[in-house]
C-alpha positions as CSV (number, residue, x, y, z in Angstrom):
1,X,0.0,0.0,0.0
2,X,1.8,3.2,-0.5
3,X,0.4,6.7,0.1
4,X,-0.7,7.1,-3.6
5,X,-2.6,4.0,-4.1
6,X,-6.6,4.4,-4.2
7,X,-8.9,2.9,-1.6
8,X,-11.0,1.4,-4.4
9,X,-14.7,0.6,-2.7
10,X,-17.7,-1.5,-5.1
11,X,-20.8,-0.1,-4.5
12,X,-24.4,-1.1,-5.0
13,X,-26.5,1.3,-6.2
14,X,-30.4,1.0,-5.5
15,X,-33.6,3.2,-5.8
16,X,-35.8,3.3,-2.8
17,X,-38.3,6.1,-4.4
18,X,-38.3,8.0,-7.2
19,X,-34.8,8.4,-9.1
20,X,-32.7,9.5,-6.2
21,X,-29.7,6.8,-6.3
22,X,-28.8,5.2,-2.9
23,X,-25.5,3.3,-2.3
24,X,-24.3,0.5,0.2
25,X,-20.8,-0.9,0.0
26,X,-20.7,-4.7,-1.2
27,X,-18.5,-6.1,1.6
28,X,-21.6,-6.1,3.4
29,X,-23.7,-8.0,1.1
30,X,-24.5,-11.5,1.3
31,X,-26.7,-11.9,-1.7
32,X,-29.2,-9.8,-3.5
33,X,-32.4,-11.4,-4.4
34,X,-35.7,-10.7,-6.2
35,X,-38.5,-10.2,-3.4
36,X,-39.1,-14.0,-2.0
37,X,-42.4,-15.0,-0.5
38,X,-42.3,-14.1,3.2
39,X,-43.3,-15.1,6.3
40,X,-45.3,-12.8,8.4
41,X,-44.3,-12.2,11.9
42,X,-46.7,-11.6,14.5
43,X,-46.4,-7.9,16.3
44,X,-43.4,-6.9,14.4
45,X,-42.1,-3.6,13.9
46,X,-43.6,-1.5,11.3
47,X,-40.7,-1.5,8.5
48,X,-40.3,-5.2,9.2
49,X,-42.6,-7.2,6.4
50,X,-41.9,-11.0,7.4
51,X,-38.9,-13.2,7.4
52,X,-37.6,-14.8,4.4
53,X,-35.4,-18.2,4.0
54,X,-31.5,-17.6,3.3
55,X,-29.3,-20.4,3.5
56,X,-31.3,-22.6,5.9
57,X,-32.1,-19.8,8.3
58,X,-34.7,-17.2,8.7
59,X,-33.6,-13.5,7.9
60,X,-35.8,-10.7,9.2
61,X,-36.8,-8.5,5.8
62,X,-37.1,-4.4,6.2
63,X,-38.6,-2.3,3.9
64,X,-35.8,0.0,3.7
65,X,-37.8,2.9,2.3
66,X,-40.4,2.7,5.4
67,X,-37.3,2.6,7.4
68,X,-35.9,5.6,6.4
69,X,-39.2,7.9,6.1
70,X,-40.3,7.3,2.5
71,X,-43.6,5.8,1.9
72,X,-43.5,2.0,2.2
73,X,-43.8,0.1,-1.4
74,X,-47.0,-0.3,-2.8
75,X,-48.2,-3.9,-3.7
76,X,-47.5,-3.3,-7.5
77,X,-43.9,-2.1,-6.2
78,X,-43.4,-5.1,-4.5
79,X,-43.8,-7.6,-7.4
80,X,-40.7,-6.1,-9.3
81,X,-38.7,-5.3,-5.7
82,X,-34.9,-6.7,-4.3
83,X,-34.1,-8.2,-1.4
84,X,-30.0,-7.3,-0.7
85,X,-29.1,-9.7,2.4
86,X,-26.3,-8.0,4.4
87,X,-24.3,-8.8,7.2
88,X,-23.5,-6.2,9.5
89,X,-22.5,-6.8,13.1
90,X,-22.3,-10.2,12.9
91,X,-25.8,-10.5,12.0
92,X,-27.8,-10.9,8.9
93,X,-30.9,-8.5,8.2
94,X,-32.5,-8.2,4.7
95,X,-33.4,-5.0,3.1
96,X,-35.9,-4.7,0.4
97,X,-35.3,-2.5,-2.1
98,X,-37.7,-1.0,-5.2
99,X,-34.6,-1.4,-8.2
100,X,-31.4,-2.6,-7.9
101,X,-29.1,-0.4,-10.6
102,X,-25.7,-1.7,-11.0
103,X,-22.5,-2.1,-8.7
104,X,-19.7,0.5,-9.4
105,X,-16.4,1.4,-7.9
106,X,-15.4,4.6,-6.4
107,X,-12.4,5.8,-4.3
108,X,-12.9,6.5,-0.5
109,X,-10.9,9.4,-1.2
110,X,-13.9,10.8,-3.5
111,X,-16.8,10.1,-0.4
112,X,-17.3,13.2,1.4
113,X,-19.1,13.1,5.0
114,X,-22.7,14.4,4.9
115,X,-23.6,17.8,5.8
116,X,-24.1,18.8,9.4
117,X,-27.1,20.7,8.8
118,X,-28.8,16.9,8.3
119,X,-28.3,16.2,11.8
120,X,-28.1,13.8,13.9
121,X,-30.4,11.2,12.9
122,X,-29.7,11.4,8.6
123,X,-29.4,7.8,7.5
124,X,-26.7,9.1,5.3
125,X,-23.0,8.1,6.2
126,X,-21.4,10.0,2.9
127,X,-22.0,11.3,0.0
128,X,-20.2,10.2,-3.6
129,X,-20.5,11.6,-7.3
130,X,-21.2,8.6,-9.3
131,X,-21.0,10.0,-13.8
132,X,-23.8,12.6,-12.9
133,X,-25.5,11.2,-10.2
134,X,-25.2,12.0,-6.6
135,X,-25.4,8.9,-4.5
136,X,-25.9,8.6,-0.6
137,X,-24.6,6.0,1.4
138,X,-26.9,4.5,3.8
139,X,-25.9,4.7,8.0
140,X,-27.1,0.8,8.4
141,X,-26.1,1.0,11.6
142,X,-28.3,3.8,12.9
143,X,-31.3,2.5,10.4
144,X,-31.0,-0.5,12.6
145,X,-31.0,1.2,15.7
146,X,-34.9,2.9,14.8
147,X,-35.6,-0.4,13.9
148,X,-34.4,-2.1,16.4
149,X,-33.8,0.3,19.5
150,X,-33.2,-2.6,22.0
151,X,-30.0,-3.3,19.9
152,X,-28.5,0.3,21.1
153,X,-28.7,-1.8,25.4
154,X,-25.5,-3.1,25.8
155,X,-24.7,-5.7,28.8
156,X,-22.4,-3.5,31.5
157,X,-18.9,-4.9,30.8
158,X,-17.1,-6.2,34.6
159,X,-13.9,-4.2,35.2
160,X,-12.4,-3.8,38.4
161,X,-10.8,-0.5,40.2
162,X,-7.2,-1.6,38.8
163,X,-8.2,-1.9,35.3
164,X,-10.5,0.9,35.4
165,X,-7.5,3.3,36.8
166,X,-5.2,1.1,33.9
167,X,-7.4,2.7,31.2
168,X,-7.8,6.0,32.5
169,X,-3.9,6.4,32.1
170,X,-4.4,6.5,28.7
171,X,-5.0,9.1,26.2
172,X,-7.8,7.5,23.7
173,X,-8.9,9.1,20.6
174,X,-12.4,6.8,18.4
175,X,-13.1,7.6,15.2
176,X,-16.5,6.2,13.9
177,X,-18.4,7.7,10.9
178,X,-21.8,6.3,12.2
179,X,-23.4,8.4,14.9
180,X,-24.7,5.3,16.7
181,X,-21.4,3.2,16.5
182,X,-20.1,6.6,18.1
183,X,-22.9,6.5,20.4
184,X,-22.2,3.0,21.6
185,X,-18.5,3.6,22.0
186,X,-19.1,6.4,24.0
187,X,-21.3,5.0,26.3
188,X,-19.2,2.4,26.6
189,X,-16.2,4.4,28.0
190,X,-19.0,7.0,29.8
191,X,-20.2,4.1,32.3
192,X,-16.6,3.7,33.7
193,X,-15.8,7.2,33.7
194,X,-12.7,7.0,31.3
195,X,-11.3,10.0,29.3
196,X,-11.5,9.8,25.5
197,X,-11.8,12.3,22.2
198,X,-14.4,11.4,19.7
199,X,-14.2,12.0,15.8
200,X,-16.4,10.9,12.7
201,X,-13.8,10.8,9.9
202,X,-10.3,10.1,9.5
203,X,-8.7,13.3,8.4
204,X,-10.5,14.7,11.4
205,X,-8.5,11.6,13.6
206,X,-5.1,12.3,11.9
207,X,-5.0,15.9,12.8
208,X,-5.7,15.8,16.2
209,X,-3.2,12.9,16.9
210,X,-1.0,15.1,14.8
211,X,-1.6,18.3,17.1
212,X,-1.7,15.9,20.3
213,X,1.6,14.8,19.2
214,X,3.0,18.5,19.2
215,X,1.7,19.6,21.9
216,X,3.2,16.5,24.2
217,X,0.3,14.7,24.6
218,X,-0.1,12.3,22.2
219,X,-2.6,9.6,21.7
220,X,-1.5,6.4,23.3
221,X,-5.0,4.0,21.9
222,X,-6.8,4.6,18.6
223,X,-10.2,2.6,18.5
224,X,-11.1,3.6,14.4
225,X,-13.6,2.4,12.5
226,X,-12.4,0.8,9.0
227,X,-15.0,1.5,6.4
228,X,-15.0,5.2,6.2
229,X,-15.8,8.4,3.6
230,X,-11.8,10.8,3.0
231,X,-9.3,8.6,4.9
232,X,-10.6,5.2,5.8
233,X,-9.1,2.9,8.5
234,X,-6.6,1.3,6.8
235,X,-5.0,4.4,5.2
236,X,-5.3,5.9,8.5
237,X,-3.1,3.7,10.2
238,X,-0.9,3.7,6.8
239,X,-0.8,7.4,7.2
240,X,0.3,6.9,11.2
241,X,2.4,4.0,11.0
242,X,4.2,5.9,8.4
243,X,4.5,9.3,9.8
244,X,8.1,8.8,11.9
245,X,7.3,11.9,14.0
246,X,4.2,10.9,15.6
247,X,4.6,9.5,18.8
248,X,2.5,5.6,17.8
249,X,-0.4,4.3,19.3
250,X,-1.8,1.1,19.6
251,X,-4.3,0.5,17.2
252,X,-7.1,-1.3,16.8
253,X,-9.3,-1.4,14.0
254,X,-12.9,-2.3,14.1
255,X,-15.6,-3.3,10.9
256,X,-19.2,-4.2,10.9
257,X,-18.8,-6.8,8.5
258,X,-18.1,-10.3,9.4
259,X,-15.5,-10.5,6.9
260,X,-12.2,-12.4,7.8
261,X,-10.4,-10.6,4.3
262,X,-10.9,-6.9,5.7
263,X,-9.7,-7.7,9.5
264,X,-6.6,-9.7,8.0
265,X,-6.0,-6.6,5.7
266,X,-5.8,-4.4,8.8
267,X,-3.4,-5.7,10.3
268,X,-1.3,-5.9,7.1
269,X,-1.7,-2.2,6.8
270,X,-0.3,-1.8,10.7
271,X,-3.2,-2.4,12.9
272,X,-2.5,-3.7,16.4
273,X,-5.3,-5.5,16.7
274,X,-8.9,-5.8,14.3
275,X,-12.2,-6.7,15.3
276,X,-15.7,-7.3,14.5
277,X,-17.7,-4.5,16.0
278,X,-20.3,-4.1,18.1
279,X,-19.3,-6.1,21.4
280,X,-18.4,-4.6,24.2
281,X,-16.9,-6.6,26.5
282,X,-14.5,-7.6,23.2
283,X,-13.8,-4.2,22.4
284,X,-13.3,-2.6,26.3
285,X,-10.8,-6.3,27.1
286,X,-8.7,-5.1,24.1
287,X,-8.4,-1.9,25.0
288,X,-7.2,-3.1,28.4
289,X,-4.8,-4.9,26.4
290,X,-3.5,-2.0,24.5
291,X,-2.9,-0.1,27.8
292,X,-1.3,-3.1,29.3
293,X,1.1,-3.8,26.1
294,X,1.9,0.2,26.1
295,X,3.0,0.2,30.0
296,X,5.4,-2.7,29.3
Protein backbone atom coordinates (compact mmCIF):
# COMPACT_ATOMS: atom_id res chain seq x y z
CA UNK A 1 0.00 0.00 0.00
CA UNK A 2 1.81 3.21 -0.53
CA UNK A 3 0.43 6.72 0.05
CA UNK A 4 -0.66 7.06 -3.63
CA UNK A 5 -2.65 4.00 -4.11
CA UNK A 6 -6.58 4.42 -4.15
CA UNK A 7 -8.92 2.87 -1.60
CA UNK A 8 -10.95 1.41 -4.38
CA UNK A 9 -14.70 0.58 -2.71
CA UNK A 10 -17.75 -1.54 -5.05
CA UNK A 11 -20.83 -0.14 -4.46
CA UNK A 12 -24.39 -1.15 -4.96
CA UNK A 13 -26.47 1.34 -6.19
CA UNK A 14 -30.39 1.05 -5.47
CA UNK A 15 -33.60 3.18 -5.77
CA UNK A 16 -35.79 3.29 -2.79
CA UNK A 17 -38.29 6.08 -4.40
CA UNK A 18 -38.31 7.99 -7.16
CA UNK A 19 -34.82 8.44 -9.13
CA UNK A 20 -32.69 9.45 -6.17
CA UNK A 21 -29.74 6.79 -6.25
CA UNK A 22 -28.78 5.22 -2.92
CA UNK A 23 -25.51 3.35 -2.32
CA UNK A 24 -24.26 0.54 0.21
CA UNK A 25 -20.77 -0.93 -0.02
CA UNK A 26 -20.72 -4.65 -1.17
CA UNK A 27 -18.51 -6.09 1.57
CA UNK A 28 -21.63 -6.10 3.42
CA UNK A 29 -23.72 -8.02 1.12
CA UNK A 30 -24.53 -11.49 1.29
CA UNK A 31 -26.74 -11.86 -1.68
CA UNK A 32 -29.16 -9.83 -3.54
CA UNK A 33 -32.44 -11.45 -4.43
CA UNK A 34 -35.74 -10.72 -6.16
CA UNK A 35 -38.49 -10.18 -3.38
CA UNK A 36 -39.14 -13.98 -1.97
CA UNK A 37 -42.43 -14.96 -0.54
CA UNK A 38 -42.34 -14.08 3.19
CA UNK A 39 -43.29 -15.15 6.30
CA UNK A 40 -45.26 -12.77 8.44
CA UNK A 41 -44.28 -12.17 11.95
CA UNK A 42 -46.70 -11.57 14.45
CA UNK A 43 -46.40 -7.93 16.25
CA UNK A 44 -43.38 -6.93 14.37
CA UNK A 45 -42.08 -3.65 13.87
CA UNK A 46 -43.57 -1.49 11.34
CA UNK A 47 -40.74 -1.47 8.50
CA UNK A 48 -40.31 -5.18 9.25
CA UNK A 49 -42.57 -7.19 6.43
CA UNK A 50 -41.88 -11.01 7.40
CA UNK A 51 -38.89 -13.25 7.42
CA UNK A 52 -37.64 -14.80 4.38
CA UNK A 53 -35.45 -18.18 3.96
CA UNK A 54 -31.49 -17.56 3.29
CA UNK A 55 -29.29 -20.45 3.47
CA UNK A 56 -31.31 -22.57 5.91
CA UNK A 57 -32.12 -19.80 8.34
CA UNK A 58 -34.69 -17.24 8.72
CA UNK A 59 -33.63 -13.51 7.92
CA UNK A 60 -35.85 -10.70 9.20
CA UNK A 61 -36.83 -8.49 5.82
CA UNK A 62 -37.13 -4.43 6.21
CA UNK A 63 -38.64 -2.35 3.91
CA UNK A 64 -35.81 0.00 3.70
CA UNK A 65 -37.79 2.94 2.27
CA UNK A 66 -40.43 2.68 5.38
CA UNK A 67 -37.31 2.61 7.42
CA UNK A 68 -35.94 5.62 6.40
CA UNK A 69 -39.17 7.89 6.13
CA UNK A 70 -40.30 7.33 2.47
CA UNK A 71 -43.55 5.83 1.92
CA UNK A 72 -43.54 2.04 2.25
CA UNK A 73 -43.76 0.12 -1.35
CA UNK A 74 -47.03 -0.31 -2.79
CA UNK A 75 -48.24 -3.92 -3.70
CA UNK A 76 -47.53 -3.32 -7.47
CA UNK A 77 -43.89 -2.06 -6.16
CA UNK A 78 -43.45 -5.08 -4.50
CA UNK A 79 -43.79 -7.60 -7.44
CA UNK A 80 -40.75 -6.11 -9.26
CA UNK A 81 -38.70 -5.32 -5.72
CA UNK A 82 -34.87 -6.73 -4.28
CA UNK A 83 -34.05 -8.16 -1.39
CA UNK A 84 -30.02 -7.27 -0.74
CA UNK A 85 -29.10 -9.67 2.38
CA UNK A 86 -26.25 -8.02 4.43
CA UNK A 87 -24.33 -8.84 7.18
CA UNK A 88 -23.52 -6.19 9.46
CA UNK A 89 -22.45 -6.77 13.13
CA UNK A 90 -22.33 -10.25 12.95
CA UNK A 91 -25.78 -10.52 12.03
CA UNK A 92 -27.79 -10.93 8.93
CA UNK A 93 -30.94 -8.53 8.15
CA UNK A 94 -32.54 -8.16 4.75
CA UNK A 95 -33.41 -4.96 3.11
CA UNK A 96 -35.85 -4.73 0.39
CA UNK A 97 -35.28 -2.53 -2.07
CA UNK A 98 -37.73 -0.98 -5.21
CA UNK A 99 -34.63 -1.39 -8.24
CA UNK A 100 -31.39 -2.61 -7.92
CA UNK A 101 -29.05 -0.38 -10.63
CA UNK A 102 -25.69 -1.70 -11.01
CA UNK A 103 -22.50 -2.10 -8.65
CA UNK A 104 -19.74 0.49 -9.44
CA UNK A 105 -16.41 1.43 -7.92
CA UNK A 106 -15.39 4.57 -6.44
CA UNK A 107 -12.35 5.75 -4.26
CA UNK A 108 -12.86 6.49 -0.51
CA UNK A 109 -10.85 9.38 -1.16
CA UNK A 110 -13.94 10.81 -3.52
CA UNK A 111 -16.83 10.08 -0.40
CA UNK A 112 -17.25 13.17 1.36
CA UNK A 113 -19.12 13.15 4.95
CA UNK A 114 -22.68 14.39 4.86
CA UNK A 115 -23.56 17.81 5.82
CA UNK A 116 -24.10 18.80 9.44
CA UNK A 117 -27.06 20.68 8.84
CA UNK A 118 -28.76 16.92 8.26
CA UNK A 119 -28.30 16.24 11.76
CA UNK A 120 -28.08 13.80 13.90
CA UNK A 121 -30.43 11.19 12.87
CA UNK A 122 -29.67 11.42 8.63
CA UNK A 123 -29.40 7.81 7.54
CA UNK A 124 -26.69 9.11 5.33
CA UNK A 125 -23.00 8.11 6.21
CA UNK A 126 -21.42 9.97 2.89
CA UNK A 127 -22.02 11.29 -0.03
CA UNK A 128 -20.18 10.18 -3.56
CA UNK A 129 -20.52 11.56 -7.31
CA UNK A 130 -21.16 8.57 -9.29
CA UNK A 131 -21.04 10.01 -13.77
CA UNK A 132 -23.76 12.64 -12.90
CA UNK A 133 -25.52 11.20 -10.23
CA UNK A 134 -25.16 11.98 -6.57
CA UNK A 135 -25.36 8.91 -4.52
CA UNK A 136 -25.87 8.64 -0.56
CA UNK A 137 -24.64 6.00 1.44
CA UNK A 138 -26.87 4.54 3.84
CA UNK A 139 -25.85 4.71 8.03
CA UNK A 140 -27.14 0.78 8.35
CA UNK A 141 -26.10 1.00 11.63
CA UNK A 142 -28.26 3.81 12.87
CA UNK A 143 -31.30 2.50 10.40
CA UNK A 144 -30.95 -0.54 12.59
CA UNK A 145 -31.01 1.17 15.74
CA UNK A 146 -34.93 2.90 14.76
CA UNK A 147 -35.57 -0.39 13.87
CA UNK A 148 -34.45 -2.13 16.43
CA UNK A 149 -33.85 0.27 19.53
CA UNK A 150 -33.24 -2.61 21.95
CA UNK A 151 -29.96 -3.29 19.91
CA UNK A 152 -28.49 0.28 21.10
CA UNK A 153 -28.68 -1.80 25.35
CA UNK A 154 -25.52 -3.06 25.80
CA UNK A 155 -24.71 -5.70 28.79
CA UNK A 156 -22.38 -3.49 31.52
CA UNK A 157 -18.91 -4.87 30.77
CA UNK A 158 -17.09 -6.20 34.57
CA UNK A 159 -13.93 -4.21 35.16
CA UNK A 160 -12.35 -3.84 38.44
CA UNK A 161 -10.77 -0.54 40.20
CA UNK A 162 -7.18 -1.58 38.82
CA UNK A 163 -8.16 -1.88 35.35
CA UNK A 164 -10.53 0.88 35.37
CA UNK A 165 -7.50 3.26 36.79
CA UNK A 166 -5.22 1.06 33.92
CA UNK A 167 -7.40 2.69 31.25
CA UNK A 168 -7.77 6.01 32.48
CA UNK A 169 -3.89 6.36 32.08
CA UNK A 170 -4.40 6.47 28.66
CA UNK A 171 -4.98 9.13 26.22
CA UNK A 172 -7.83 7.47 23.71
CA UNK A 173 -8.92 9.05 20.57
CA UNK A 174 -12.36 6.79 18.38
CA UNK A 175 -13.12 7.60 15.19
CA UNK A 176 -16.45 6.21 13.88
CA UNK A 177 -18.36 7.69 10.92
CA UNK A 178 -21.82 6.30 12.17
CA UNK A 179 -23.40 8.37 14.90
CA UNK A 180 -24.74 5.30 16.71
CA UNK A 181 -21.40 3.19 16.51
CA UNK A 182 -20.07 6.61 18.12
CA UNK A 183 -22.95 6.50 20.44
CA UNK A 184 -22.20 2.98 21.61
CA UNK A 185 -18.47 3.59 21.95
CA UNK A 186 -19.11 6.36 24.03
CA UNK A 187 -21.28 5.03 26.26
CA UNK A 188 -19.19 2.39 26.57
CA UNK A 189 -16.20 4.44 28.04
CA UNK A 190 -18.96 7.02 29.80
CA UNK A 191 -20.20 4.12 32.25
CA UNK A 192 -16.62 3.73 33.73
CA UNK A 193 -15.80 7.23 33.73
CA UNK A 194 -12.74 6.97 31.27
CA UNK A 195 -11.32 9.99 29.32
CA UNK A 196 -11.48 9.84 25.51
CA UNK A 197 -11.77 12.26 22.20
CA UNK A 198 -14.35 11.37 19.70
CA UNK A 199 -14.15 12.02 15.80
CA UNK A 200 -16.45 10.94 12.74
CA UNK A 201 -13.84 10.81 9.86
CA UNK A 202 -10.32 10.10 9.48
CA UNK A 203 -8.68 13.26 8.36
CA UNK A 204 -10.53 14.73 11.39
CA UNK A 205 -8.51 11.62 13.62
CA UNK A 206 -5.14 12.27 11.94
CA UNK A 207 -4.99 15.94 12.79
CA UNK A 208 -5.72 15.85 16.24
CA UNK A 209 -3.24 12.89 16.92
CA UNK A 210 -0.97 15.05 14.82
CA UNK A 211 -1.63 18.32 17.11
CA UNK A 212 -1.65 15.92 20.28
CA UNK A 213 1.64 14.80 19.18
CA UNK A 214 2.95 18.46 19.20
CA UNK A 215 1.71 19.58 21.91
CA UNK A 216 3.24 16.51 24.18
CA UNK A 217 0.34 14.70 24.62
CA UNK A 218 -0.11 12.28 22.23
CA UNK A 219 -2.64 9.58 21.66
CA UNK A 220 -1.51 6.40 23.29
CA UNK A 221 -4.98 4.00 21.88
CA UNK A 222 -6.78 4.60 18.59
CA UNK A 223 -10.17 2.59 18.53
CA UNK A 224 -11.05 3.61 14.43
CA UNK A 225 -13.57 2.44 12.50
CA UNK A 226 -12.41 0.76 8.96
CA UNK A 227 -15.04 1.49 6.37
CA UNK A 228 -15.01 5.18 6.21
CA UNK A 229 -15.76 8.44 3.64
CA UNK A 230 -11.81 10.81 2.99
CA UNK A 231 -9.33 8.58 4.95
CA UNK A 232 -10.57 5.24 5.80
CA UNK A 233 -9.14 2.94 8.46
CA UNK A 234 -6.58 1.31 6.79
CA UNK A 235 -5.04 4.39 5.17
CA UNK A 236 -5.33 5.86 8.45
CA UNK A 237 -3.13 3.72 10.18
CA UNK A 238 -0.92 3.70 6.83
CA UNK A 239 -0.77 7.44 7.23
CA UNK A 240 0.35 6.90 11.21
CA UNK A 241 2.41 3.99 10.95
CA UNK A 242 4.18 5.86 8.44
CA UNK A 243 4.47 9.27 9.83
CA UNK A 244 8.11 8.76 11.88
CA UNK A 245 7.29 11.89 14.02
CA UNK A 246 4.19 10.90 15.61
CA UNK A 247 4.57 9.45 18.84
CA UNK A 248 2.48 5.57 17.79
CA UNK A 249 -0.40 4.31 19.31
CA UNK A 250 -1.75 1.07 19.60
CA UNK A 251 -4.32 0.46 17.18
CA UNK A 252 -7.06 -1.30 16.82
CA UNK A 253 -9.33 -1.35 13.99
CA UNK A 254 -12.89 -2.27 14.07
CA UNK A 255 -15.61 -3.28 10.91
CA UNK A 256 -19.20 -4.25 10.86
CA UNK A 257 -18.80 -6.78 8.54
CA UNK A 258 -18.06 -10.31 9.40
CA UNK A 259 -15.51 -10.54 6.91
CA UNK A 260 -12.18 -12.38 7.83
CA UNK A 261 -10.40 -10.64 4.27
CA UNK A 262 -10.88 -6.94 5.67
CA UNK A 263 -9.69 -7.74 9.52
CA UNK A 264 -6.64 -9.72 7.99
CA UNK A 265 -6.01 -6.65 5.71
CA UNK A 266 -5.80 -4.35 8.77
CA UNK A 267 -3.35 -5.73 10.26
CA UNK A 268 -1.27 -5.89 7.13
CA UNK A 269 -1.66 -2.24 6.81
CA UNK A 270 -0.27 -1.82 10.74
CA UNK A 271 -3.22 -2.39 12.93
CA UNK A 272 -2.51 -3.70 16.39
CA UNK A 273 -5.29 -5.54 16.69
CA UNK A 274 -8.86 -5.85 14.26
CA UNK A 275 -12.25 -6.68 15.31
CA UNK A 276 -15.66 -7.34 14.50
CA UNK A 277 -17.74 -4.54 15.96
CA UNK A 278 -20.34 -4.08 18.13
CA UNK A 279 -19.28 -6.11 21.39
CA UNK A 280 -18.35 -4.57 24.23
CA UNK A 281 -16.92 -6.63 26.46
CA UNK A 282 -14.46 -7.58 23.24
CA UNK A 283 -13.77 -4.23 22.43
CA UNK A 284 -13.28 -2.64 26.27
CA UNK A 285 -10.80 -6.31 27.13
CA UNK A 286 -8.72 -5.09 24.10
CA UNK A 287 -8.37 -1.89 25.03
CA UNK A 288 -7.17 -3.11 28.36
CA UNK A 289 -4.80 -4.93 26.44
CA UNK A 290 -3.48 -2.03 24.52
CA UNK A 291 -2.85 -0.14 27.78
CA UNK A 292 -1.26 -3.15 29.27
CA UNK A 293 1.09 -3.79 26.11
CA UNK A 294 1.92 0.19 26.07
CA UNK A 295 2.96 0.17 29.99
CA UNK A 296 5.42 -2.71 29.28
Amino acid sequence: MSKQSKQLQKLLLFQLAGHRLFGLGTLKIREIMPLPRLTKLPSSQGAVIGTASFRGAAVPVIDMAAAIGYPPLTAEERASAYVIITDVNRTEIGFMVRKVQRIVETDWKDVSPPPTALGKNAFITGLVTIDTDLIQLLDLELLLAKVYPESLSSKDVLLNDMEVETLRGFSILMVDDSVVARRQLSVLLDSKNIDYQVTHNGNDALARMISANEQGNPVDILVSDIEMPGLDGYELTFQIRNNKSLHQPWIILHSSLSSEMSLSYAEQVGADRALTKFDAHELLHTMLDAAVRKEE
